[in-house]
C-alpha positions as a Python dict, from the first residue, in 0.01 Angstrom:
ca = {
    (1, 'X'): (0, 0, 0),
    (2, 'X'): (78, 315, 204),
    (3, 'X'): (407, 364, 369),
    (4, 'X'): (432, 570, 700),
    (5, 'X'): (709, 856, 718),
    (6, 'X'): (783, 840, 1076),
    (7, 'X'): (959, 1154, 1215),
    (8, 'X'): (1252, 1078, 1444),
    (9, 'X'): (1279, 1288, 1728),
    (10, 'X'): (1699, 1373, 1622),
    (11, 'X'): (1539, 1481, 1302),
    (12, 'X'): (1337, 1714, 1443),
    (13, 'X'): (1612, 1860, 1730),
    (14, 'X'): (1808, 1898, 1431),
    (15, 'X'): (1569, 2133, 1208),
    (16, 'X'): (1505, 2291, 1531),
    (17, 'X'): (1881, 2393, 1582),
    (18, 'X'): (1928, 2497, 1231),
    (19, 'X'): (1600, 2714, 1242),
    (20, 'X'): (1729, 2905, 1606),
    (21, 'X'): (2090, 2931, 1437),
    (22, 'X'): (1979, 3104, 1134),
    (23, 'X'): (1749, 3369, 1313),
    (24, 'X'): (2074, 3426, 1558),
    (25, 'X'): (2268, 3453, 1260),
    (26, 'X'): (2025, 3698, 1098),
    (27, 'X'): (1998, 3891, 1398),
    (28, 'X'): (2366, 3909, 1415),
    (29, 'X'): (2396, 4055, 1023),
    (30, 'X'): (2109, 4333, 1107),
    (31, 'X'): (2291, 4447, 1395),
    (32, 'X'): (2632, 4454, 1205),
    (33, 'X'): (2443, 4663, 931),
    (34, 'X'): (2232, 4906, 1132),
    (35, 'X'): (1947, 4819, 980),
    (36, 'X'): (1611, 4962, 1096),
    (37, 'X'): (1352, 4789, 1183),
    (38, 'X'): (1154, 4581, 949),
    (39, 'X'): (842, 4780, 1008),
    (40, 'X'): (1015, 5115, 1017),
    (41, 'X'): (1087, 5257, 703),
    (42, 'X'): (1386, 5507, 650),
    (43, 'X'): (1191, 5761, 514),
    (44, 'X'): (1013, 5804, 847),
    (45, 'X'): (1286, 5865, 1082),
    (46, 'X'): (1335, 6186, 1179),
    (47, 'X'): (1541, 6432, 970),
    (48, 'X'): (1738, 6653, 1179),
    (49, 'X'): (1782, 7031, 1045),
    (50, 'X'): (1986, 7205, 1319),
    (51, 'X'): (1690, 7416, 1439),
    (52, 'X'): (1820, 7492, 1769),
    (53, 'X'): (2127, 7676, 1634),
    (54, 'X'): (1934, 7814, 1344),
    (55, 'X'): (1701, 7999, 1537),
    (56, 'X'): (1974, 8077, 1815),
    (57, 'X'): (1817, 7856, 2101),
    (58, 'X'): (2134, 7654, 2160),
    (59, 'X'): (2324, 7732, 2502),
    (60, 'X'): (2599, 7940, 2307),
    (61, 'X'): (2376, 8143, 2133),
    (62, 'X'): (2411, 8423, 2429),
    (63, 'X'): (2774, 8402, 2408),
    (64, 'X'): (2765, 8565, 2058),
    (65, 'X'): (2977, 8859, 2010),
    (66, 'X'): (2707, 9168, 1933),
    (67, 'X'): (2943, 9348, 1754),
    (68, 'X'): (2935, 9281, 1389),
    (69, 'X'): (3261, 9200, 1231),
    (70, 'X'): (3241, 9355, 839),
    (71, 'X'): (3295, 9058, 565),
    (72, 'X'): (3204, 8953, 227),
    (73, 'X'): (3010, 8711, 85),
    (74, 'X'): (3298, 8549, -66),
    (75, 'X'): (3486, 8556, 243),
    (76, 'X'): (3190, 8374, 435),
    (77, 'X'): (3171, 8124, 158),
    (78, 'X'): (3545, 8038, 174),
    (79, 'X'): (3534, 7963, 568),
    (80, 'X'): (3494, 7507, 568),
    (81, 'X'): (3261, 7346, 597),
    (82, 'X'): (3343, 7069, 837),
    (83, 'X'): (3364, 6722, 651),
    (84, 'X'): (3135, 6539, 907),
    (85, 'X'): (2841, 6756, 847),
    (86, 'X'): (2615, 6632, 610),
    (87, 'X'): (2481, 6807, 336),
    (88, 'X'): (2102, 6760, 448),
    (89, 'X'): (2232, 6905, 814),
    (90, 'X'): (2141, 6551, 999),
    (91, 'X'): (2480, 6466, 1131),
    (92, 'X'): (2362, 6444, 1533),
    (93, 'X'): (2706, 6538, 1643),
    (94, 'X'): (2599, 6905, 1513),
    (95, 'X'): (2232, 6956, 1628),
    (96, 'X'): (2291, 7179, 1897),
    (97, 'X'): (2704, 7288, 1863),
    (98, 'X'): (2808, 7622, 1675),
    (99, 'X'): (3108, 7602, 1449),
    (100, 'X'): (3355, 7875, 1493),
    (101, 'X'): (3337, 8129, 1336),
    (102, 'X'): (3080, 8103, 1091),
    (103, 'X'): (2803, 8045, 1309),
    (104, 'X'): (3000, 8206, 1656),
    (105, 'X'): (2986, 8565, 1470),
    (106, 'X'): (2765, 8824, 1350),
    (107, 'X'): (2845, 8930, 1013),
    (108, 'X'): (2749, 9282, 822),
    (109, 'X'): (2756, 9225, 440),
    (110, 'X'): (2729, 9522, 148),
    (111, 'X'): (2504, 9372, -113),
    (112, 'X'): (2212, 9402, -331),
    (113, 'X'): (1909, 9243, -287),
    (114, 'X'): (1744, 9031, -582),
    (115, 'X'): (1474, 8829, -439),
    (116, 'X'): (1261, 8736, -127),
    (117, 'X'): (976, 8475, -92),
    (118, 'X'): (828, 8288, 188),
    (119, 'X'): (893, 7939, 214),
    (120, 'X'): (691, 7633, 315),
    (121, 'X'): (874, 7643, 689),
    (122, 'X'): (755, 7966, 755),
    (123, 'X'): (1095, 8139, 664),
    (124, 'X'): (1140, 8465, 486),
    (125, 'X'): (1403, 8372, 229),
    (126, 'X'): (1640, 8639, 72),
    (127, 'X'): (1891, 8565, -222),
    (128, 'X'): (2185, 8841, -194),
    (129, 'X'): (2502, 8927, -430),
    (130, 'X'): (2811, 9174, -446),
    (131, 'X'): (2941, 9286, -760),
    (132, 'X'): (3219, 9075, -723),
    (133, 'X'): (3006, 8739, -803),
    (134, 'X'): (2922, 8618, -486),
    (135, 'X'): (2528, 8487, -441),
    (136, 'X'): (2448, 8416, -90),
    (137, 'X'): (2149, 8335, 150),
    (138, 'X'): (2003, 8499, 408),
    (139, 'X'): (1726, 8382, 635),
    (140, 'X'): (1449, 8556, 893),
    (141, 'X'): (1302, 8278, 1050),
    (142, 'X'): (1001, 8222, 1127),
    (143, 'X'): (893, 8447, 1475),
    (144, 'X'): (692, 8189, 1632),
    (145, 'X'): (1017, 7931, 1596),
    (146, 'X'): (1214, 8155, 1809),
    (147, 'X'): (1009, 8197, 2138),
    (148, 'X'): (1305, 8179, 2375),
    (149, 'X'): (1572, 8309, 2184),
    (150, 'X'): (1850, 8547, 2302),
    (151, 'X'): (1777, 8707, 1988),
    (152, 'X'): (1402, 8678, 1923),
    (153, 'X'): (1355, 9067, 1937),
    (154, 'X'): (1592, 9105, 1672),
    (155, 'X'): (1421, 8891, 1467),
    (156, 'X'): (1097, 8977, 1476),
    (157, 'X'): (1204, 9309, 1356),
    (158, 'X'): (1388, 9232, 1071),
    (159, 'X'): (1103, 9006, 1006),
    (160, 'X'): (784, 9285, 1080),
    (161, 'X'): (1022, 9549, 838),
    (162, 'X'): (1034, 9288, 588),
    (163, 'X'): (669, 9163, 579),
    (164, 'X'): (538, 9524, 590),
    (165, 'X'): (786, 9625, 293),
    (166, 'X'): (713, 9362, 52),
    (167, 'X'): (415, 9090, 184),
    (168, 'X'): (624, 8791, 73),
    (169, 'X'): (430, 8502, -78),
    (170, 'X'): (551, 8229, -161),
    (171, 'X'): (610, 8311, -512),
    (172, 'X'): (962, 8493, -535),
    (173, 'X'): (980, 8858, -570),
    (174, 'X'): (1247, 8968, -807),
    (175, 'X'): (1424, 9321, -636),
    (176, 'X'): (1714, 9503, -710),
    (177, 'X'): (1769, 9706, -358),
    (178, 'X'): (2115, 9797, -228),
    (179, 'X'): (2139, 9684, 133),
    (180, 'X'): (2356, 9622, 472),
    (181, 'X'): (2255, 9328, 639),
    (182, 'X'): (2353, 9199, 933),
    (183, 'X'): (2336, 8805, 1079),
    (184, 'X'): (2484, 8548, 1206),
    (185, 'X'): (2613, 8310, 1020),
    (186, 'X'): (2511, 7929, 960),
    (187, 'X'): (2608, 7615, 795),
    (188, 'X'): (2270, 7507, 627),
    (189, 'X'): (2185, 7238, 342),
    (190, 'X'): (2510, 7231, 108),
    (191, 'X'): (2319, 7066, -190),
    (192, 'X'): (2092, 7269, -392),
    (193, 'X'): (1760, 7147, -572),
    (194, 'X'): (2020, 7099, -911),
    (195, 'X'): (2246, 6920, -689),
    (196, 'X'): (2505, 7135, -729),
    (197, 'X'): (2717, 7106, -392),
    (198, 'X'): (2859, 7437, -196),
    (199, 'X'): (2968, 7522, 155),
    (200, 'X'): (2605, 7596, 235),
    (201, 'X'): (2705, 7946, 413),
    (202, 'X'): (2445, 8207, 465),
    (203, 'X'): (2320, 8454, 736),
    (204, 'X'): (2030, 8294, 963),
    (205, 'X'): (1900, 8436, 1130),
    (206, 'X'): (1951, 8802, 997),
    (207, 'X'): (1967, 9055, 1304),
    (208, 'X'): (1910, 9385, 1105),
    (209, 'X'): (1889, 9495, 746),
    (210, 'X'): (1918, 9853, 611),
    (211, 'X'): (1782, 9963, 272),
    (212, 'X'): (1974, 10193, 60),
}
């Protein structure tokens, strides 16, 4: 003999309350958590990298002092970093704002210089130390990043000298070349590809460089 289940309506109001109050309740926990959405991954958001101040487009970028003030690297290295800026540069707060007086300055360095390649980005990378230790970056962006800049003209200078001196590749190019270079100064990534965690001070873009 079969025996009928029969489905009482309360049974059913009650499954369907439970259901709607656990996908409030979800919805509530997601939101608590910041959670992207389910078919957004975090490695697709956008990474933020500062580009506006790097390549001097930001609003204060005009406001820059063109006199160089005479430092060294250590010196630059020392000045904080603040504590809300992310290693990776995405902190939002920072995308378009200068910190004083790293990045409010143009800086003249004595150095040497022991390497130069081109990166992926376009950038003309240059490793620089003092004979007191200090290893420090400098950067000559990419030209056709700058369109706009107060300081484009500069730039592309230091970047046509720099091409026509060594044609960069993106293989670095050991040097040993005494040199006074001039930038302005910029809080980039603070963690290097070994992990090893610094300030992340350097010169970017660089403004003029003089070979000895």
């Amino acid at each position: 003999m079969y025996h009928r289940t029969v489905v009482r309506p309360a049974s059913v109001l009650s499954a369907g309350v439970l259901i709607v109050v656990g996908l409030v309740c979800y919805a509530m926990i997601r939101e608590s958590l910041a959670l992207p959405p389910e078919d957004e991954s975090v490695d697709t958001l956008p990474v933020l990298r500062r580009e506006v101040v790097k390549w001097a487009l930001d609003d204060a970028a005009d406001k820059i002092d063109r006199r160089p003030q005479t430092a060294t690297i250590a010196a630059l290295l020392a000045l904080p970093r603040p504590a809300d800026l992310r290693s990776d540069d995405s902190s939002p707060r920072y995308q378009d704002k200068r910190i004083a007086p790293l990045e409010t300055t143009i800086w003249r360095l004595e150095a040497t210089l022991t390497s130069i390649v081109l990166r992926e980005d376009g950038d003309l990378y240059l490793v620089l130390v003092d004979g007191r230790g200090g290893i420090m970056v400098g950067e000559a962006p990419n030209v056709e990043e700058c369109k706009g800049s107060v300081f484009r003209d500069s730039i592309a200078a230091v970047w046509d000298q720099l091409v026509e001196r060594f044609q960069p590749t993106q293989r670095p190019r050991p040097l040993d070349l005494r040199v006074t270079i001039e930038g302005i100064g910029f809080f980039g990534r603070s963690t290097d590809r070994e992990g090893a965690h610094h300030s992340g001070a350097r010169l970017m873009p660089i403004t003029r460089i003089q070979f000895h």
